[in-house]
C-alpha positions in Angstrom: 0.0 0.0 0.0 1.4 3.3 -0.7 -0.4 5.6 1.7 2.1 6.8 3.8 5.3 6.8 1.4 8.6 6.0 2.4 12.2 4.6 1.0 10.8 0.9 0.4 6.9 0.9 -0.9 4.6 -0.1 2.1 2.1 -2.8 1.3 -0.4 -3.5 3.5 -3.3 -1.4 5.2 -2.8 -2.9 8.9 0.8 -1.0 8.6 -0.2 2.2 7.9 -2.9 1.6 11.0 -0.5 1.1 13.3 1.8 3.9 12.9 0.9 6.5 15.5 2.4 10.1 15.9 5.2 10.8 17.7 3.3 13.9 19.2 0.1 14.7 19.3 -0.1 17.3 16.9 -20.1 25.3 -6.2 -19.5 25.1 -2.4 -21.7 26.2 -0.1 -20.8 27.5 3.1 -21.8 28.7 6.8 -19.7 30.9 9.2 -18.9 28.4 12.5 -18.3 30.2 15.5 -16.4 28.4 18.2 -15.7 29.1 21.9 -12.5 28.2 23.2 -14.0 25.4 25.1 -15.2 23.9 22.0 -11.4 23.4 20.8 -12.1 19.9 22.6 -14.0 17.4 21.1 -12.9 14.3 21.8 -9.9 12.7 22.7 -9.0 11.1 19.4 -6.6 13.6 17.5 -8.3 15.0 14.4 -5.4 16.7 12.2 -6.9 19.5 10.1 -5.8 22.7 8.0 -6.6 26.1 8.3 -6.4 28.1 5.4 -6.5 32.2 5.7 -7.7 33.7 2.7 -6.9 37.3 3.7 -3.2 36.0 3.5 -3.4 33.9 0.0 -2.4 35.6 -3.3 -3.8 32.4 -5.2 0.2 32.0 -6.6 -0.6 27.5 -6.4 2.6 27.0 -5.2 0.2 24.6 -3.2 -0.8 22.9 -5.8 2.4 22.9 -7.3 4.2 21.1 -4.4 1.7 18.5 -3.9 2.3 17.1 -7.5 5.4 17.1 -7.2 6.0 15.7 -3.8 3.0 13.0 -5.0 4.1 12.6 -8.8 0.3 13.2 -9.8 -0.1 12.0 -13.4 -1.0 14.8 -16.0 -3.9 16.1 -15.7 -5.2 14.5 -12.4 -5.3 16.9 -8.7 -4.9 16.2 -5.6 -4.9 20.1 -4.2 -6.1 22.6 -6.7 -7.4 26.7 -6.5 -10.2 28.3 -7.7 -10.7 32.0 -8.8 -13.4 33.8 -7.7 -14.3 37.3 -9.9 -17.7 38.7 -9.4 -19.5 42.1 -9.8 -19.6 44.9 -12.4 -17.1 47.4 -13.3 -16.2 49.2 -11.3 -16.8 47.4 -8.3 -15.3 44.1 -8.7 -13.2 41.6 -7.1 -11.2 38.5 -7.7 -10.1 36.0 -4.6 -9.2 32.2 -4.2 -10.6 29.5 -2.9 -7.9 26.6 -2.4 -9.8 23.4 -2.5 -8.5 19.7 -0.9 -9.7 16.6 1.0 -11.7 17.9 4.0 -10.9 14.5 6.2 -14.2 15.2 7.3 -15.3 13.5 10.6 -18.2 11.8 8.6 -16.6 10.9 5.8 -19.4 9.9 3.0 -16.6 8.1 1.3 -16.0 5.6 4.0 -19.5 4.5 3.9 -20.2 3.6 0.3 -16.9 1.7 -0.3 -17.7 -2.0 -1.0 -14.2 -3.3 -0.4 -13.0 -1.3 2.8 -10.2 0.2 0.8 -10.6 3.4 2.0 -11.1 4.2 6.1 -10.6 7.0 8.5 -7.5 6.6 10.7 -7.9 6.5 14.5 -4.4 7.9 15.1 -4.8 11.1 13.7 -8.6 11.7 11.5 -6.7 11.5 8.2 -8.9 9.7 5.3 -6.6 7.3 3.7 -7.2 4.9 0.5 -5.6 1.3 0.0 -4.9 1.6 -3.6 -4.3 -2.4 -3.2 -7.8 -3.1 -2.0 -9.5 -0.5 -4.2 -11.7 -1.8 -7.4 -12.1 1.6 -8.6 -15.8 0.8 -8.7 -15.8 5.2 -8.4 -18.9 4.9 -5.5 -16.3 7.1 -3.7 -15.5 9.8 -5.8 -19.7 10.2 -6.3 -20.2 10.0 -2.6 -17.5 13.0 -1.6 -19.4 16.6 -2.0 -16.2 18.2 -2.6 -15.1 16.7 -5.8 -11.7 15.8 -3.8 -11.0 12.0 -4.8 -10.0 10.7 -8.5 -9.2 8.0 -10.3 -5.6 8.0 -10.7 -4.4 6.6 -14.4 -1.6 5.0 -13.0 -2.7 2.5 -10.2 -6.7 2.4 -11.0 -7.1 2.8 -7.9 -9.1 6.0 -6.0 -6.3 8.7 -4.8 -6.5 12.4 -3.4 -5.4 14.6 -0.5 -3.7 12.3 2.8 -2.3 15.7 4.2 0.7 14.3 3.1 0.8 11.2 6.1 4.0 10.4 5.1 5.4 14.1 6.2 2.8 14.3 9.2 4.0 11.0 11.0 7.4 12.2 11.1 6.2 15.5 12.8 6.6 17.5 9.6 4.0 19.3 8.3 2.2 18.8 4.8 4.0 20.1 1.1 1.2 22.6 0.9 1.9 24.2 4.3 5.7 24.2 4.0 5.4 25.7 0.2 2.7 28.6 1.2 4.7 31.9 0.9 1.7 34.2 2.3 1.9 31.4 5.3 -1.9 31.4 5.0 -2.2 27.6 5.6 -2.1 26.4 9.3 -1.9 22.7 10.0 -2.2 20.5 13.2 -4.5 19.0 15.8 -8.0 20.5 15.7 -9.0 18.7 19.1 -5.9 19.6 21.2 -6.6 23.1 22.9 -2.9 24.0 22.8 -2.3 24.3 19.4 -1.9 26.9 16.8 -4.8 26.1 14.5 -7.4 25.0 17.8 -6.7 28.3 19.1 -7.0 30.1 15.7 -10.6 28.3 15.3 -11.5 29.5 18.3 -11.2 32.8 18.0 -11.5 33.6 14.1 -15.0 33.6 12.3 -14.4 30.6 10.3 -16.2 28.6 7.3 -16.0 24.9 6.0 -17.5 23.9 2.8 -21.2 22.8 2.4 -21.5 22.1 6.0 -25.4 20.9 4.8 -23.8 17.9 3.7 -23.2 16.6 7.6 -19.7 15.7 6.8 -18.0 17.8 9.4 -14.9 18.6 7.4 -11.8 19.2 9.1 -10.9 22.0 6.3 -11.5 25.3 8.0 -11.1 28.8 6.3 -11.1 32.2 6.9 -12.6 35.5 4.7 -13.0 32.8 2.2 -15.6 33.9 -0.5 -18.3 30.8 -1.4 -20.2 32.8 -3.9 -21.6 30.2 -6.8 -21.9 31.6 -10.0 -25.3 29.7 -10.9 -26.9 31.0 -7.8 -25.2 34.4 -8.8 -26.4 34.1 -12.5 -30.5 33.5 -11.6 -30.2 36.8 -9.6 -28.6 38.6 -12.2 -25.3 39.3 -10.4 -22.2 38.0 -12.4 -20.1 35.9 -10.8 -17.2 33.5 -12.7 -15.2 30.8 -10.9 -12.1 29.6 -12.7 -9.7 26.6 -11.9 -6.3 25.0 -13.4 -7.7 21.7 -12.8 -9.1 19.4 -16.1 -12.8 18.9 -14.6 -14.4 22.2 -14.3 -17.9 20.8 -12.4 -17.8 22.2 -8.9 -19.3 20.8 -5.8 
């Protein structure tokens, strides 16, 4: 199995299960607001990311390291951006919207897989997928409300965002956090009350992506803009959202 990636291939899921941290470390859209007693949830880890859209200049160096630290085939993303432009001249604006695996706490995926291929880690929250195990029956990829999961040309088998589980069980943090030059990606333990992104949730007005889903995605963001151009368009308001990546559908 080639979840967590290391010098000699790792092949079997109950490997990557027992490997345990060396420290505890169109979209729509609601604004969550936490007290700083709510940091704790339970006391499983949950690693998440926090991204801070008042500090990204949409520049995908993001999405640039995660295909190269994954080797993701042409045209196939694991991490990817969207732009955002909206309103009339003058008044308009363009921002981002960088877009990845949630690792939600429901995970929709999980549920649908016929062959247990893909399962939510109890070390750490992450959402992994045995590429061994998976059919690429594709239940998955219609199951996850955030477009995040493909089918990758090379293996067959399902593949996305692992926030890069080969980095995090080493204690370092994910290629998209370490490449962010506008540092507006935070990364760590949402349910320990001592770290950097629990305490930032905390106190920040923060969104996730189509929280109606009942996912509970681990994907937190701040200022982000979730305006969705066919919503936009039957209201007469113009709003375009772009993105790099080969399938243009958004969910």
């Amino acid at each position: 199995m080639n979840d967590v990636k290391t010098s000699t291939p790792v092949a079997r899921r109950d490997i990557l299960k027992t490997i345990g941290l060396t420290a505890t470390v169109g979209a729509g859209a609601a604004i969550l607001s936490k007290p700083a007693s709510a940091a704790v949830t339970t006391a499983k880890p949950q690693f998440g990311m926090l991204i801070d859209l008042r500090r990204c200049i949409g520049c995908h160096a993001c999405s640039v390291s995660c295909k190269a630290e994954f080797d993701v085939p042409l045209g196939a993303t694991r991490s990817w951006v969207e732009y955002i432009e909206k309103g009339d001249y003058p008044n308009v604006s363009r921002s981002f919207l960088p877009r990845l695996c949630n690792h939600c706490s429901e995970p929709s995926c999980v549920d649908v897989c016929p062959t247990d291929a893909t399962w939510k880690r109890k070390a750490d929250g992450v959402v992994v997928v045995d590429p061994d195990i998976c059919i690429g029956c594709k239940y998955c990829l219609q199951a996850c409300p955030y477009d995040a999961r493909f089918i990758n040309p090379v293996t067959g088998a399902a593949d996305k965002c692992d926030f890069c589980l080969h980095r995090t069980i080493k204690g370092l943090e994910p290629s998209c956090v370490n490449a962010c030059m506008g540092g507006a990606r935070i990364f760590g333990d949402i349910n320990d009350p001592s770290s950097e992104i629990s305490k930032r949730i905390a106190h920040e007005p923060v969104s996730v992506l189509r929280q109606e889903q009942g996912t509970e995605p681990n994907v937190y963001y701040i200022a982000a803009d979730h305006s969705d151009e066919n919503i936009a368009k039957s209201r007469g308001r113009y709003v375009r959202v772009d993105t790099h990546r080969r399938q243009q559908e958004r969910r």
